[in-house]
C-alpha positions in Angstrom: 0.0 0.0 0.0 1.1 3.4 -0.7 2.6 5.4 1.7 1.1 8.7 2.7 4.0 11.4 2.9 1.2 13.9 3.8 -0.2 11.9 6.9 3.8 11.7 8.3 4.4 15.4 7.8 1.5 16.4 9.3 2.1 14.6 12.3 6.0 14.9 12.8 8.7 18.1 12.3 12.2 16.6 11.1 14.8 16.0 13.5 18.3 16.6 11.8 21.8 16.0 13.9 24.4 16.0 12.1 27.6 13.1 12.1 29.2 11.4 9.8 27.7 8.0 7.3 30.2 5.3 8.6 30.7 1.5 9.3 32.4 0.5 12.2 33.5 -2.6 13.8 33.6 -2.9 17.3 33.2 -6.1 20.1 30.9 -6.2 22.7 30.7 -8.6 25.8 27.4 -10.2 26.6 25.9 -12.4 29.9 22.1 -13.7 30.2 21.2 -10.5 27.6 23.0 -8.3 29.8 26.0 -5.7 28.3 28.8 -6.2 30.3 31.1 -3.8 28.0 30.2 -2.2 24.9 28.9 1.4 25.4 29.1 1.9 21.8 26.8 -1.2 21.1 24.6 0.0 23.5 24.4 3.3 21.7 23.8 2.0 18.2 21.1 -0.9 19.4 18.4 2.0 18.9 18.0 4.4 16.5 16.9 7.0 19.3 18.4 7.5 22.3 15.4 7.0 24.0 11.6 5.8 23.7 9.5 8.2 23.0 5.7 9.1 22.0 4.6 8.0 19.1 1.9 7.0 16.2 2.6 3.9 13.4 1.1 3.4 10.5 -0.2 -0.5 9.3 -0.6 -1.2 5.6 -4.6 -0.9 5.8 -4.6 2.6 7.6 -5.1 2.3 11.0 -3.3 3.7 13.7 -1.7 3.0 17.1 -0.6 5.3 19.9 2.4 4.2 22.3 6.0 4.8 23.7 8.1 3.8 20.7 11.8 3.3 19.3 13.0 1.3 16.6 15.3 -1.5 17.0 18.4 -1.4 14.6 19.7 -4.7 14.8 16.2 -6.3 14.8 15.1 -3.7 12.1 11.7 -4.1 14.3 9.7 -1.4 16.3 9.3 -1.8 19.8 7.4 -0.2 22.4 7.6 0.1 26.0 4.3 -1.7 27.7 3.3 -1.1 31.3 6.2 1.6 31.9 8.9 -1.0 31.9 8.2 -3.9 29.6 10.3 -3.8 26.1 8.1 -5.9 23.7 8.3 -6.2 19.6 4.9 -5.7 18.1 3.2 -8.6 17.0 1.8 -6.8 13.8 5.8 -5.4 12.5 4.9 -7.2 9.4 1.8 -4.5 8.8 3.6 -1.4 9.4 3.9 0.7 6.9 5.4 3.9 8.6 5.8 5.6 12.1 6.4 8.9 14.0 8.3 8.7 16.7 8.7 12.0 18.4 9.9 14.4 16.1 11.1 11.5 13.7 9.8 10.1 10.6 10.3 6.1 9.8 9.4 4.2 6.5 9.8 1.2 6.1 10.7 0.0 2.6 11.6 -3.8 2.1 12.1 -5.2 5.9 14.1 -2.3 6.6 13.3 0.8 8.3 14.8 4.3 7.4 14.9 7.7 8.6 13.7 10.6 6.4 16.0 13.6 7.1 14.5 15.4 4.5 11.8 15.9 1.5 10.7 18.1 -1.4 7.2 15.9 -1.1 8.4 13.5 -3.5 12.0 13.0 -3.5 13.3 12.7 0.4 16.9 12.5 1.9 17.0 9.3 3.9 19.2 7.2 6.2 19.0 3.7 7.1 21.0 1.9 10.0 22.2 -1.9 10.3 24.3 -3.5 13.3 25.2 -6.8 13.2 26.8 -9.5 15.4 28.9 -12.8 14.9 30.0 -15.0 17.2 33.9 -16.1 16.7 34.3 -18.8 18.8 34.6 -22.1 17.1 32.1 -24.4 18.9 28.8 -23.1 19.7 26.6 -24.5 22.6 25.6 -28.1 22.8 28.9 -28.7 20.2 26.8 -27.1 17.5 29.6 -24.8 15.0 29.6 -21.7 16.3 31.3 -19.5 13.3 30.0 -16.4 12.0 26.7 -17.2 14.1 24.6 -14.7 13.9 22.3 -13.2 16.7 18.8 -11.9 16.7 18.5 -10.5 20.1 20.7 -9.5 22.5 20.8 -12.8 25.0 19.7 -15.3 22.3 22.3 -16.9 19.6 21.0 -19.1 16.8 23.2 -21.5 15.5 22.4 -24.1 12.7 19.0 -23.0 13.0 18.7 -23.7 16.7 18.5 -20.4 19.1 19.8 -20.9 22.5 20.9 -18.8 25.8 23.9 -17.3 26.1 24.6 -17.9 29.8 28.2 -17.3 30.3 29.8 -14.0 29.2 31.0 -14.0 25.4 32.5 -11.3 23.5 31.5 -10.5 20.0 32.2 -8.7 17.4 30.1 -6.1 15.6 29.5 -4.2 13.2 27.4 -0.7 12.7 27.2 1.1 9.4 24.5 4.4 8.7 24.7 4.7 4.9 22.3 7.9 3.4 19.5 7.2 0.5 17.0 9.2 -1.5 13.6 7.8 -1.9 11.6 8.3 -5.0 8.0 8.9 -4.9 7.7 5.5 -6.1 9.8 4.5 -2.5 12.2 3.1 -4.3 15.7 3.3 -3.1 18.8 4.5 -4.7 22.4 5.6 -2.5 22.8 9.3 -1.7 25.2 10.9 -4.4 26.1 13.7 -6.8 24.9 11.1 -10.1 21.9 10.0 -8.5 21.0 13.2 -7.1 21.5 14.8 -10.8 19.5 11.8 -12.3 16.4 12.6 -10.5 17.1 16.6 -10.8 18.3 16.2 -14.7 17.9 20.4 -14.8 20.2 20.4 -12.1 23.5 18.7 -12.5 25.8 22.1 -13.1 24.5 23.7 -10.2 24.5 20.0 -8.0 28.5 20.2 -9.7 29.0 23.6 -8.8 27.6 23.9 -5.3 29.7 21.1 -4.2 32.6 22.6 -5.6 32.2 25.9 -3.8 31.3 24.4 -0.6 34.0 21.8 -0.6 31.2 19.2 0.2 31.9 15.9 1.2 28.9 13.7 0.8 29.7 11.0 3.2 29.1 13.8 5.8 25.2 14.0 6.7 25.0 17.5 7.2 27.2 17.9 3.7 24.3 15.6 2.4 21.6 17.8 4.0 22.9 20.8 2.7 23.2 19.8 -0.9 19.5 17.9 -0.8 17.9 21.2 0.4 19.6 23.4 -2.2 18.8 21.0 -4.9 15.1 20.8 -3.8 14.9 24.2 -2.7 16.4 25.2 -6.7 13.7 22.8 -8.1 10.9 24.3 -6.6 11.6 28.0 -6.9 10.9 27.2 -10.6 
């Protein structure tokens, strides 16, 4: 089902801070689903820093209300039940789009990204993934344990089983933002100066020449922000 732009900018301002689009790869150490070290993990498990108020949207139009966040390594929204609980929806398969405080979610082929940005039918997006494996060479109950990947934080599948991780374990990971425009269509293409010209054709000098005044470098969000805006902002004035 389509998604409505209109019904996520009418509910939501855009919340912009500014890093850098990066991969890293990092370890953390894990016990019974608890960090034992790892800040950085911790920091990238969510997109948000914290839950926080908002509305998604399911495929057939309706319309919840709760304390939200999305889960980056699950690429799942959760919500916080009874003040404390942490639970994944039972309906992630139906949702469409969400606004989560001040930020805007679509979710386009199991993934969920965050629109920075929009002329109302191109937008400036970025999408998140973290990812663990599990280096050791035997897994639990003998089972190979190499490159296992995990789906939560205190469960580890291997060959297809998923099991408890009950003694402390150190893995590593890996976290990489990477920055998107989205068609009106939603489709995807990756954030640069071609792209960018392909779907502003009446643009490419000035998309050439504005990054060459501005020294632009488009791995850089805000670099990415500023071009987007000027682009959209030159397209519309005419």
């Amino acid at each position: 089902m389509k998604k409505s732009l209109n019904f996520l900018l009418a509910l939501a301002l855009l919340s912009l801070t500014f890093c850098s689009v990066s991969a890293q790869n990092q370890t953390v150490v894990l016990k019974d689903g608890k960090i034992l070290e790892g800040e950085l993990f911790k920091k990238r498990y969510f997109f948000l820093p914290q839950f926080q108020e908002g509305v998604i949207k399911l495929k057939d139009g309706s319309t919840f209300r709760s304390l939200y966040n999305v889960n980056v390594m699950k690429q799942a929204i959760q919500a916080i039940i009874g003040g404390k609980d942490t639970i994944t929806l039972s309906n992630e398969a139906d949702i469409e789009s969400a606004v989560i405080g001040r930020n805007i979610f679509w979710k386009i082929d199991g993934q969920y990204y965050h629109i920075l940005t929009s002329d109302g039918n191109i937008s400036l997006a970025m999408g998140k993934l973290l990812k663990l494996a599990n280096e050791a060479k035997t897994g639990a109950y003998g089972a190979s344990g190499e490159n296992a990947s995990i789906t939560t934080v205190n469960m580890v599948t291997l060959s297809g089983k998923t099991f408890d991780v009950g003694t402390p374990t150190r893995y590593n990971f890996s976290y990489k933002e990477s920055l998107y425009l989205v068609t009106s269509s939603f489709k995807l293409k990756q954030f640069n100066k071609k792209n960018l010209g392909d779907l502003y054709p009446k643009r490419r000098a000035d998309i050439d020449e504005f990054i060459k005044a501005n020294k632009l470098n488009l791995k850089l969000k805000e670099d990415a922000l500023r071009l987007f805006n000027y682009t959209a902002g030159l397209n519309q004035s005419n």
